[in-house]
Backbone as CSV, one residue per row, in Angstrom:
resi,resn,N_x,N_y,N_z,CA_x,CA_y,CA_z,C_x,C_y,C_z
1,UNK,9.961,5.787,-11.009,9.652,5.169,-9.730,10.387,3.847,-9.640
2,UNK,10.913,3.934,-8.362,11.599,2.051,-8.154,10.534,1.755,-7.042
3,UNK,10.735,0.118,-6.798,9.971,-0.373,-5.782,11.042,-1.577,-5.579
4,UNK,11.522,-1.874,-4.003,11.246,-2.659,-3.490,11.140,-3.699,-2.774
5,UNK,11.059,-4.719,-2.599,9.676,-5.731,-2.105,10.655,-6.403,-0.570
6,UNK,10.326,-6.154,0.353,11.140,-7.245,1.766,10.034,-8.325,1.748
7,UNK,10.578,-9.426,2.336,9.369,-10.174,3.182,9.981,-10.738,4.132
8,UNK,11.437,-9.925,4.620,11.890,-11.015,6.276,11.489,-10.402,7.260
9,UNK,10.265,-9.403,7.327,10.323,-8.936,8.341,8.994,-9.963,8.710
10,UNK,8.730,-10.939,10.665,7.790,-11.963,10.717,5.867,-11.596,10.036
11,UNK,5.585,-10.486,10.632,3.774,-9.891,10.299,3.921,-9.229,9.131
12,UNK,4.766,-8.427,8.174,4.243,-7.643,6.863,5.288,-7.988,6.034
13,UNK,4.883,-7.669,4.840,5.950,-7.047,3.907,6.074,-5.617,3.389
14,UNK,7.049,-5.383,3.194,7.654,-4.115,2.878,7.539,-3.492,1.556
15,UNK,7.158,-2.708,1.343,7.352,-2.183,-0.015,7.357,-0.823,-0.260
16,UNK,9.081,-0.746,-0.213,9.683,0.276,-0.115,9.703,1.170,-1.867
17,UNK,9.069,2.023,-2.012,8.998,2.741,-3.087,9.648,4.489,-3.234
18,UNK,10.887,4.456,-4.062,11.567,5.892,-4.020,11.041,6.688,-5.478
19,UNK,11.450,7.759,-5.735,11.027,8.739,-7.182,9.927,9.256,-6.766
20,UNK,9.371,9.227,-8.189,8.016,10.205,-8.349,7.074,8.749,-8.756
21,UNK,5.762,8.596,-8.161,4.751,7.514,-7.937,4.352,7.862,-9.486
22,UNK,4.260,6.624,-10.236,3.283,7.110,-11.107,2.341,5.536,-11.821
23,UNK,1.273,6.099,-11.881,0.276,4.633,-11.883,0.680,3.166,-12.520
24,UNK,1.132,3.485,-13.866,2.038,2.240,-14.421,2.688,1.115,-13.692
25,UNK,3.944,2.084,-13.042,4.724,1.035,-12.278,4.185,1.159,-10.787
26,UNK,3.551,1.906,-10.225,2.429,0.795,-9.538,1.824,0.268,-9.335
27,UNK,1.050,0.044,-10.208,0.122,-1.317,-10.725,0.926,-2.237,-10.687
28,UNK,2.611,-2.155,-11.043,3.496,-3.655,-11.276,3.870,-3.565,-10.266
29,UNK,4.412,-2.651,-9.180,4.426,-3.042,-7.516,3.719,-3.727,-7.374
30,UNK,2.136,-3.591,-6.865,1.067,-3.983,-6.750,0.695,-5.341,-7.057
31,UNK,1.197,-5.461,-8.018,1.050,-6.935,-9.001,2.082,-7.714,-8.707
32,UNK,3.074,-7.541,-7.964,4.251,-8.152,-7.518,3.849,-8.521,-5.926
33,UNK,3.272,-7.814,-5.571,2.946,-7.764,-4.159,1.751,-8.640,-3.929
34,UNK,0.840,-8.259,-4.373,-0.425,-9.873,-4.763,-0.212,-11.136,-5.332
35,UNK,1.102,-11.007,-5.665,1.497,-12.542,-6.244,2.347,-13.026,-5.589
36,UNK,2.970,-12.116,-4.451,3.826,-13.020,-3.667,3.169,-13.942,-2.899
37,UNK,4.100,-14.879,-2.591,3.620,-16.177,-1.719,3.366,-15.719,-0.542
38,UNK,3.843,-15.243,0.336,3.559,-14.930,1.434,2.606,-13.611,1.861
39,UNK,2.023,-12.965,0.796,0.978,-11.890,0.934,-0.597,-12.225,1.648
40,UNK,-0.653,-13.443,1.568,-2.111,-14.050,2.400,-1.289,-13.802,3.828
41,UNK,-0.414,-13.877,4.064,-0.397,-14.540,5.550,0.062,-13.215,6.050
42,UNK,0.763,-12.184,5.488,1.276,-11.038,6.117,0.850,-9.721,5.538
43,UNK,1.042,-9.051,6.394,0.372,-7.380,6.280,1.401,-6.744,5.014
44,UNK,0.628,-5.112,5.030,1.262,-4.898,3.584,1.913,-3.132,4.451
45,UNK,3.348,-2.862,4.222,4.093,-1.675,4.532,4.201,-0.715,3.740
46,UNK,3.688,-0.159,2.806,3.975,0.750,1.948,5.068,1.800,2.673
47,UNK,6.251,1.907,2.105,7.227,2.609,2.630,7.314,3.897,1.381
48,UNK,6.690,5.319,1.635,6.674,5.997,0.421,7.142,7.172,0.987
49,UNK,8.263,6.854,1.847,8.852,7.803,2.326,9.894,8.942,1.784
50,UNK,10.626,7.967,0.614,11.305,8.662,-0.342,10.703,8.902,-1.657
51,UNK,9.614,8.854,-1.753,8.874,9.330,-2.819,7.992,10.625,-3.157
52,UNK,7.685,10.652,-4.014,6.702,12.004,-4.159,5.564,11.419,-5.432
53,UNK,4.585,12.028,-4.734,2.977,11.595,-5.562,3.295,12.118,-6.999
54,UNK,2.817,11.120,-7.610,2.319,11.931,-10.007,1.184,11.366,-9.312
55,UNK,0.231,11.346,-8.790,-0.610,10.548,-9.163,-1.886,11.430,-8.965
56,UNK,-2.777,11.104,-10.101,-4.299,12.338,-9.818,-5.238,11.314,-9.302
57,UNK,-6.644,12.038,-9.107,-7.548,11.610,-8.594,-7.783,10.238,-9.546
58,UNK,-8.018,10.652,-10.894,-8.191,9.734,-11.514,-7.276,8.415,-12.020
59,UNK,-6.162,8.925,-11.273,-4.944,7.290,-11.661,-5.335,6.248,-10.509
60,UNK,-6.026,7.513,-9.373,-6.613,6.686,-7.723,-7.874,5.627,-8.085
61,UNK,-8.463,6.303,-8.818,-9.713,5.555,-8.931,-9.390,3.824,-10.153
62,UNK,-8.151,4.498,-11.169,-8.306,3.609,-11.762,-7.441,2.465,-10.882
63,UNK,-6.838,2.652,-9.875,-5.446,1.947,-9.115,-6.624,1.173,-8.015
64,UNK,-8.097,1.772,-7.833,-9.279,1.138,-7.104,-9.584,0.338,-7.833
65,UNK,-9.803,-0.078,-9.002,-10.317,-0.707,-10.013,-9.458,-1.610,-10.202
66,UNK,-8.385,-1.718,-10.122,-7.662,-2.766,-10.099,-7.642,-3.685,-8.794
67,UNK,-6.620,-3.127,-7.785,-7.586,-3.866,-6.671,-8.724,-4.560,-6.507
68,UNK,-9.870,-3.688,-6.915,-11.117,-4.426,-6.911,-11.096,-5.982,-7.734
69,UNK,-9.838,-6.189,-8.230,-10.050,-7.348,-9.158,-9.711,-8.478,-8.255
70,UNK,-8.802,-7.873,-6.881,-7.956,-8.772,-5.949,-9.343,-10.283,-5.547
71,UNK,-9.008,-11.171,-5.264,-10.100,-12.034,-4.450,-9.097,-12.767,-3.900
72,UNK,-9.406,-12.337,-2.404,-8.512,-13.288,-1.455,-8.495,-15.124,-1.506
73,UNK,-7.650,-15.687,-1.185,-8.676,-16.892,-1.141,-9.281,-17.599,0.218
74,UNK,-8.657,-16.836,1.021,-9.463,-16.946,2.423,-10.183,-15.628,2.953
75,UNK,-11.150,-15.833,3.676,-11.950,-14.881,4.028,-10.793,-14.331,4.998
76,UNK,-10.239,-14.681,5.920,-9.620,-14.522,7.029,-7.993,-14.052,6.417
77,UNK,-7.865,-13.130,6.117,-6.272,-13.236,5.359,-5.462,-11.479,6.310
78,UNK,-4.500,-11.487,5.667,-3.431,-10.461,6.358,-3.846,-9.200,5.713
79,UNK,-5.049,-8.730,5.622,-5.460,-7.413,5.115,-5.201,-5.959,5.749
80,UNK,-4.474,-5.767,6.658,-4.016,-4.351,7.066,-3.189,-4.100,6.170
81,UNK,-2.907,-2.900,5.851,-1.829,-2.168,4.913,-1.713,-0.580,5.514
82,UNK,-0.194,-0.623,6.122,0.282,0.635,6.387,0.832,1.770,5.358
83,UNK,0.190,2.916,5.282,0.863,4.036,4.268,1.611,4.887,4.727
84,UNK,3.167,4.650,4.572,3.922,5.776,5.511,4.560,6.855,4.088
85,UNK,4.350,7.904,4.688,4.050,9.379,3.183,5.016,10.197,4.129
86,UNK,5.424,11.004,3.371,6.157,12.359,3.935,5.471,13.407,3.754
87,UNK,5.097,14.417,4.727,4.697,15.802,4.582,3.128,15.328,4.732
88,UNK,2.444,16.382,4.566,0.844,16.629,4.765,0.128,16.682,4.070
89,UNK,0.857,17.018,2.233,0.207,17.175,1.372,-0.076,16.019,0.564
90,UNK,1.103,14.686,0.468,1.205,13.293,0.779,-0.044,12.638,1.479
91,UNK,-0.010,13.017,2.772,-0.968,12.569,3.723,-2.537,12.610,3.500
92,UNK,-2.776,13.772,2.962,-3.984,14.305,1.851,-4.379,13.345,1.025
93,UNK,-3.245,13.092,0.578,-3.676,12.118,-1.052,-3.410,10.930,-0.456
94,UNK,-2.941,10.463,0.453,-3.171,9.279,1.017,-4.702,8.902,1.831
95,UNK,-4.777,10.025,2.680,-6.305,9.730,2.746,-7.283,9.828,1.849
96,UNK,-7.365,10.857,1.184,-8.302,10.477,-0.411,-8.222,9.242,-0.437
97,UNK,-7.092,8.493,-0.863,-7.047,6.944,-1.263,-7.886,5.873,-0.461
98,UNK,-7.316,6.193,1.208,-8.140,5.472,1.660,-9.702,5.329,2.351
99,UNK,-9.894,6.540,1.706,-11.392,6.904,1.667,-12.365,6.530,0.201
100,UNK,-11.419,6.193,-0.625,-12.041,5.305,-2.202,-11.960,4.130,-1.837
101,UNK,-11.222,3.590,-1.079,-11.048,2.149,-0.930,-11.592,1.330,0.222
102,UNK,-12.404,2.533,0.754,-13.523,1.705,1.829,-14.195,0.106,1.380
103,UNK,-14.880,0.056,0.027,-15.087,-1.307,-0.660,-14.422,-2.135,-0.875
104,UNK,-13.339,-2.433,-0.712,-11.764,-2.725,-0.783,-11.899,-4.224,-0.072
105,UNK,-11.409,-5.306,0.192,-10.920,-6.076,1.380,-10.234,-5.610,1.982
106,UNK,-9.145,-4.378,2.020,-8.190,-4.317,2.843,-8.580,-3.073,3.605
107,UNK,-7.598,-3.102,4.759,-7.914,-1.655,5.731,-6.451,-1.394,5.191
108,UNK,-6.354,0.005,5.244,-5.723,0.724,4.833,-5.390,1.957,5.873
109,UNK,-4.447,2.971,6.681,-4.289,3.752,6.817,-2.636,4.083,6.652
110,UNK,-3.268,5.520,6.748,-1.593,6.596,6.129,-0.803,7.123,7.781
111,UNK,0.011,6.706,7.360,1.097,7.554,8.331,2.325,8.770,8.034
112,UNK,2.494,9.360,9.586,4.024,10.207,8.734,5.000,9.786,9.601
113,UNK,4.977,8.703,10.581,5.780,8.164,11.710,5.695,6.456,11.117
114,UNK,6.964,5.778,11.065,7.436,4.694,10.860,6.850,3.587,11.845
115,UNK,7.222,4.209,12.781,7.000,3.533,14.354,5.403,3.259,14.658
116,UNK,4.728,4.262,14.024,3.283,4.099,14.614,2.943,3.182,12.821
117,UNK,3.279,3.334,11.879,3.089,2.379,10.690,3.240,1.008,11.064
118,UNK,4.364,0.604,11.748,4.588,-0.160,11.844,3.744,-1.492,13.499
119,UNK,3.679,-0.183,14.246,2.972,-1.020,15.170,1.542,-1.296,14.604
120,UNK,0.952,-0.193,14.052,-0.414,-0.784,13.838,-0.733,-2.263,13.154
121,UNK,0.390,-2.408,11.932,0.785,-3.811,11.335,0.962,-5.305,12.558
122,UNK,1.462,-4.690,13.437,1.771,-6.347,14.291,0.598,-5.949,15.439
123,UNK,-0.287,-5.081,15.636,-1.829,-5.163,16.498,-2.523,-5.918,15.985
């Protein structure tokens, strides 16, 4: 898996991820992406358009568990995050995800259109 990271676009950042997903090096996406400077103030793009899922139920739950460690430091912060996936079976395991991560700070939904990923980010 590669990842990555824009932040010139003005409302999100980008995080463009190609290969096969597999929990390791997304946890260090992830961990790159929560430590950027500008992640309070802007939304999050998951671009997983050229990718394809390794990932099981249980790499989901442990990839929840991490997150769960996130603590914003403002209540009020840039918590939307767009999931743009290819195909339906993608889309599946993207909603699984964001149906574990209801407890989450962040809102989360999956897309298979760029355009609608992306507007929901600057609403």
């Amino acid at each position: 898996m590669k990842f990555q990271l824009d932040s010139s676009h003005e409302n999100y950042i980008v995080m463009e991820v190609s290969g096969l997903i597999e929990k390791t090096e997304l946890i260090c996406a992830m961990s790159e992406l929560l430590n950027h400077p500008e992640y309070p103030s802007k939304h999050t793009f998951w671009d997983l358009s050229q990718a394809g899922m390794g990932l099981s139920i249980g790499d989901l739950r442990e990839i929840i568990g991490v997150l769960a460690l996130y603590k914003p430091e403002k209540k009020n912060f840039a918590d939307k995050s767009a999931i743009l996936v290819p195909g339906q079976m993608n889309r599946a395991m993207g909603e699984l995800f964001v149906t574990m991560a209801k407890a989450l700070p962040f809102r989360y939904k999956v897309f298979n259109s760029r355009e609608q990923a992306a507007s929901y980010l600057v609403s």
